[in-house]
VOLO-395848 format. One record per residue: residue number from 1; residue in one letter; x, y, z of N, C-alpha, C in turn. Coordinates in pm, 1 decimal. Layout:
<rs>
R num residu     n_px     n_py     n_pz    ca_px    ca_py    ca_pz     c_px     c_py     c_pz
R NUM      A        X        Y        Z        X        Y        Z        X        Y        Z
...
</rs>
This chain:
<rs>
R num residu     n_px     n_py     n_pz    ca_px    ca_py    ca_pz     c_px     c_py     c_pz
R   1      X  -1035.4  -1065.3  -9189.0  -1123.6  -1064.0  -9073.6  -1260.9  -1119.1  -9107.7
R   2      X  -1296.4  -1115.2  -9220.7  -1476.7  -1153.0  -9266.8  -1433.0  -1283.2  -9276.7
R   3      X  -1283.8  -1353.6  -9317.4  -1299.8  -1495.1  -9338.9  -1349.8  -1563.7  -9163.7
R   4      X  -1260.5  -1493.2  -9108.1  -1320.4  -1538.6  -8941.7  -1437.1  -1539.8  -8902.9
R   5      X  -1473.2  -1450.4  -8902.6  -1663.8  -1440.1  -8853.6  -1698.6  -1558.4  -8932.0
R   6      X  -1676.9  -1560.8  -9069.2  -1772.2  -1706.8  -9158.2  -1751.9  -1802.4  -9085.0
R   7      X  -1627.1  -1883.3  -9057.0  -1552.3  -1925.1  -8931.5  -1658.9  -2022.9  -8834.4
R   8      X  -1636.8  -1916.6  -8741.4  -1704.0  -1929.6  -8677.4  -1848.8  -1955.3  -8641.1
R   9      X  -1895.6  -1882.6  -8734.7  -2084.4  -1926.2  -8741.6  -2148.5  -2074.0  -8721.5
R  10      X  -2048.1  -2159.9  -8828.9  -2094.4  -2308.2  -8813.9  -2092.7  -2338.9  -8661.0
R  11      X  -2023.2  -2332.1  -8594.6  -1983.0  -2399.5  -8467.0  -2117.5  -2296.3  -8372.4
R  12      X  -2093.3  -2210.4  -8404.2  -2214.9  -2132.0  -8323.8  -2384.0  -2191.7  -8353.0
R  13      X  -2402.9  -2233.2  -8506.2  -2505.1  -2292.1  -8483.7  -2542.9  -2447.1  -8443.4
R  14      X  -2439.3  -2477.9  -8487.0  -2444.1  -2630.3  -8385.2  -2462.4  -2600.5  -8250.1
R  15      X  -2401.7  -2521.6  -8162.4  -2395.4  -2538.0  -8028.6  -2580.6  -2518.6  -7991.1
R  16      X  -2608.0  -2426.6  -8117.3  -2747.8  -2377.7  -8054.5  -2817.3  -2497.5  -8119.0
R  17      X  -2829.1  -2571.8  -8200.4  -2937.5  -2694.0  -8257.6  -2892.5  -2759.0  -8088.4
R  18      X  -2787.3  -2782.8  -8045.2  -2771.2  -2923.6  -7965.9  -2829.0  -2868.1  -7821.9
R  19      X  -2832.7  -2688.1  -7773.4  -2931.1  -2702.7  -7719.7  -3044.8  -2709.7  -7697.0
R  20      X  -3130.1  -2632.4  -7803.7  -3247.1  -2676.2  -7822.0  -3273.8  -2845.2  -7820.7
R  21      X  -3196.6  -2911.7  -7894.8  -3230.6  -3058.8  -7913.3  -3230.5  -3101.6  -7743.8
R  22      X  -3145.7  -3064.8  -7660.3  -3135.4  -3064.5  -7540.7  -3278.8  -3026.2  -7427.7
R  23      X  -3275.2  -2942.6  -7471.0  -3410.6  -2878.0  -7392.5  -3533.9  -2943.7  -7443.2
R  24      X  -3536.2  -2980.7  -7588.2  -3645.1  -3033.4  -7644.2  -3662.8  -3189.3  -7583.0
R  25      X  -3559.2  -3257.0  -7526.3  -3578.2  -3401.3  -7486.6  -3587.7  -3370.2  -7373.0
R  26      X  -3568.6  -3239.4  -7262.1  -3570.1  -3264.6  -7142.3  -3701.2  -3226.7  -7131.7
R  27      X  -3804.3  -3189.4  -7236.5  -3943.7  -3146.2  -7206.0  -4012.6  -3239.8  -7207.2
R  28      X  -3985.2  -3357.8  -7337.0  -4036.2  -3485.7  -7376.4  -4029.1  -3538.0  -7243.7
R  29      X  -3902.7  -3576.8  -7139.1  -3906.5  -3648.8  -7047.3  -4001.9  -3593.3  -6930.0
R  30      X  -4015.7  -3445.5  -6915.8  -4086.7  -3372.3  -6800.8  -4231.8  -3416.3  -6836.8
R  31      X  -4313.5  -3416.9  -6968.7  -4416.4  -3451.6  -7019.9  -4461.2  -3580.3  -6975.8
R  32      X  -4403.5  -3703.6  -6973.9  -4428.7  -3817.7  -6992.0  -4430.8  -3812.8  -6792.5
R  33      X  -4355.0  -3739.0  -6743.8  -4345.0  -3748.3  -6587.9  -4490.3  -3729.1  -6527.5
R  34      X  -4507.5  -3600.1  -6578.7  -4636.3  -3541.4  -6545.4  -4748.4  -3579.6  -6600.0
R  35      X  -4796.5  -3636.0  -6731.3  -4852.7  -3762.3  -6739.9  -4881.6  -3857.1  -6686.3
R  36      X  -4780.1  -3906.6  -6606.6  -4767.5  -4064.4  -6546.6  -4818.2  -3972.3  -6370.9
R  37      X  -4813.6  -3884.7  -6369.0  -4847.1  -3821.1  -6226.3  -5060.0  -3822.6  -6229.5
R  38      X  -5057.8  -3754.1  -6356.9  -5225.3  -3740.8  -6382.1  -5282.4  -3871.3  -6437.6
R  39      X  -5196.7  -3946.5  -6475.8  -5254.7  -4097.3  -6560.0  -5234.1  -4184.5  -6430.9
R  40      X  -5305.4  -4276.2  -6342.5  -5252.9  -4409.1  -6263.0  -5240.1  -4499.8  -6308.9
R  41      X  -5266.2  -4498.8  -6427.7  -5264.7  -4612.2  -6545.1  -5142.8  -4643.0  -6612.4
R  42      X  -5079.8  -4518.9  -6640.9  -4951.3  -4483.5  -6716.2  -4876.9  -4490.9  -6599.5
R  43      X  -4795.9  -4587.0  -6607.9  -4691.7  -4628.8  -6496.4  -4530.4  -4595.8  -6575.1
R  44      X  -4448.8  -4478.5  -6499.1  -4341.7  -4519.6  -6592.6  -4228.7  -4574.2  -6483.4
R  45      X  -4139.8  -4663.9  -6541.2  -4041.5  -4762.1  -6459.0  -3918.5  -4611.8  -6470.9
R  46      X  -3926.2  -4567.8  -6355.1  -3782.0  -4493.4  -6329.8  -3673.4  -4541.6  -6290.9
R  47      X  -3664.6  -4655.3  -6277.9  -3564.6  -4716.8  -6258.2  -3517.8  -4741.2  -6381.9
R  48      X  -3599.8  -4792.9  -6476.7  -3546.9  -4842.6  -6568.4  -3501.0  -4712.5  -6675.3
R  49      X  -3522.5  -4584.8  -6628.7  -3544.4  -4456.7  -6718.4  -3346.5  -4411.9  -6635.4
R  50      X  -3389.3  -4420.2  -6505.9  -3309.3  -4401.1  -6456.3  -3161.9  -4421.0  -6483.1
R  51      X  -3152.2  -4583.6  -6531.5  -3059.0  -4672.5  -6584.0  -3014.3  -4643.8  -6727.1
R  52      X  -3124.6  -4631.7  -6766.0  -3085.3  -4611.9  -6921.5  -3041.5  -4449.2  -6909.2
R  53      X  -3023.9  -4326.1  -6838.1  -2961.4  -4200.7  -6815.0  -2823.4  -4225.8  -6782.6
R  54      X  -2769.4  -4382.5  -6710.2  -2634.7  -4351.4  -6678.8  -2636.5  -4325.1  -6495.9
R  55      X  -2765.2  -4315.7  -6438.7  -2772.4  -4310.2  -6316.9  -2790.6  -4465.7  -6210.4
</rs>
């Protein structure tokens, strides 16, 4: 039974790096949004953000 739990752990911490890594790029993208909202200068092409998502 202890070989199982060991097991398992790897896969448990991957799942958690890939969401953090997840959440961590969806902040990067919310940042640069809200930036480009307070900057008129900082123009970002959502289309082209858009495209490169697969949308």
């Amino acid at each position: 039974m202890a070989d199982h739990s060991r097991q398992a752990q790897p896969g448990r911490r991957g799942r958690v790096w890939r969401k953090v890594l997840a959440c961590a790029l969806l902040g990067a993208v919310l940042a640069v949004a809200f930036l480009g909202y307070l900057r008129p200068q900082l123009v970002v092409g959502w289309d082209g953000l858009m495209a490169l998502c697969g949308f």
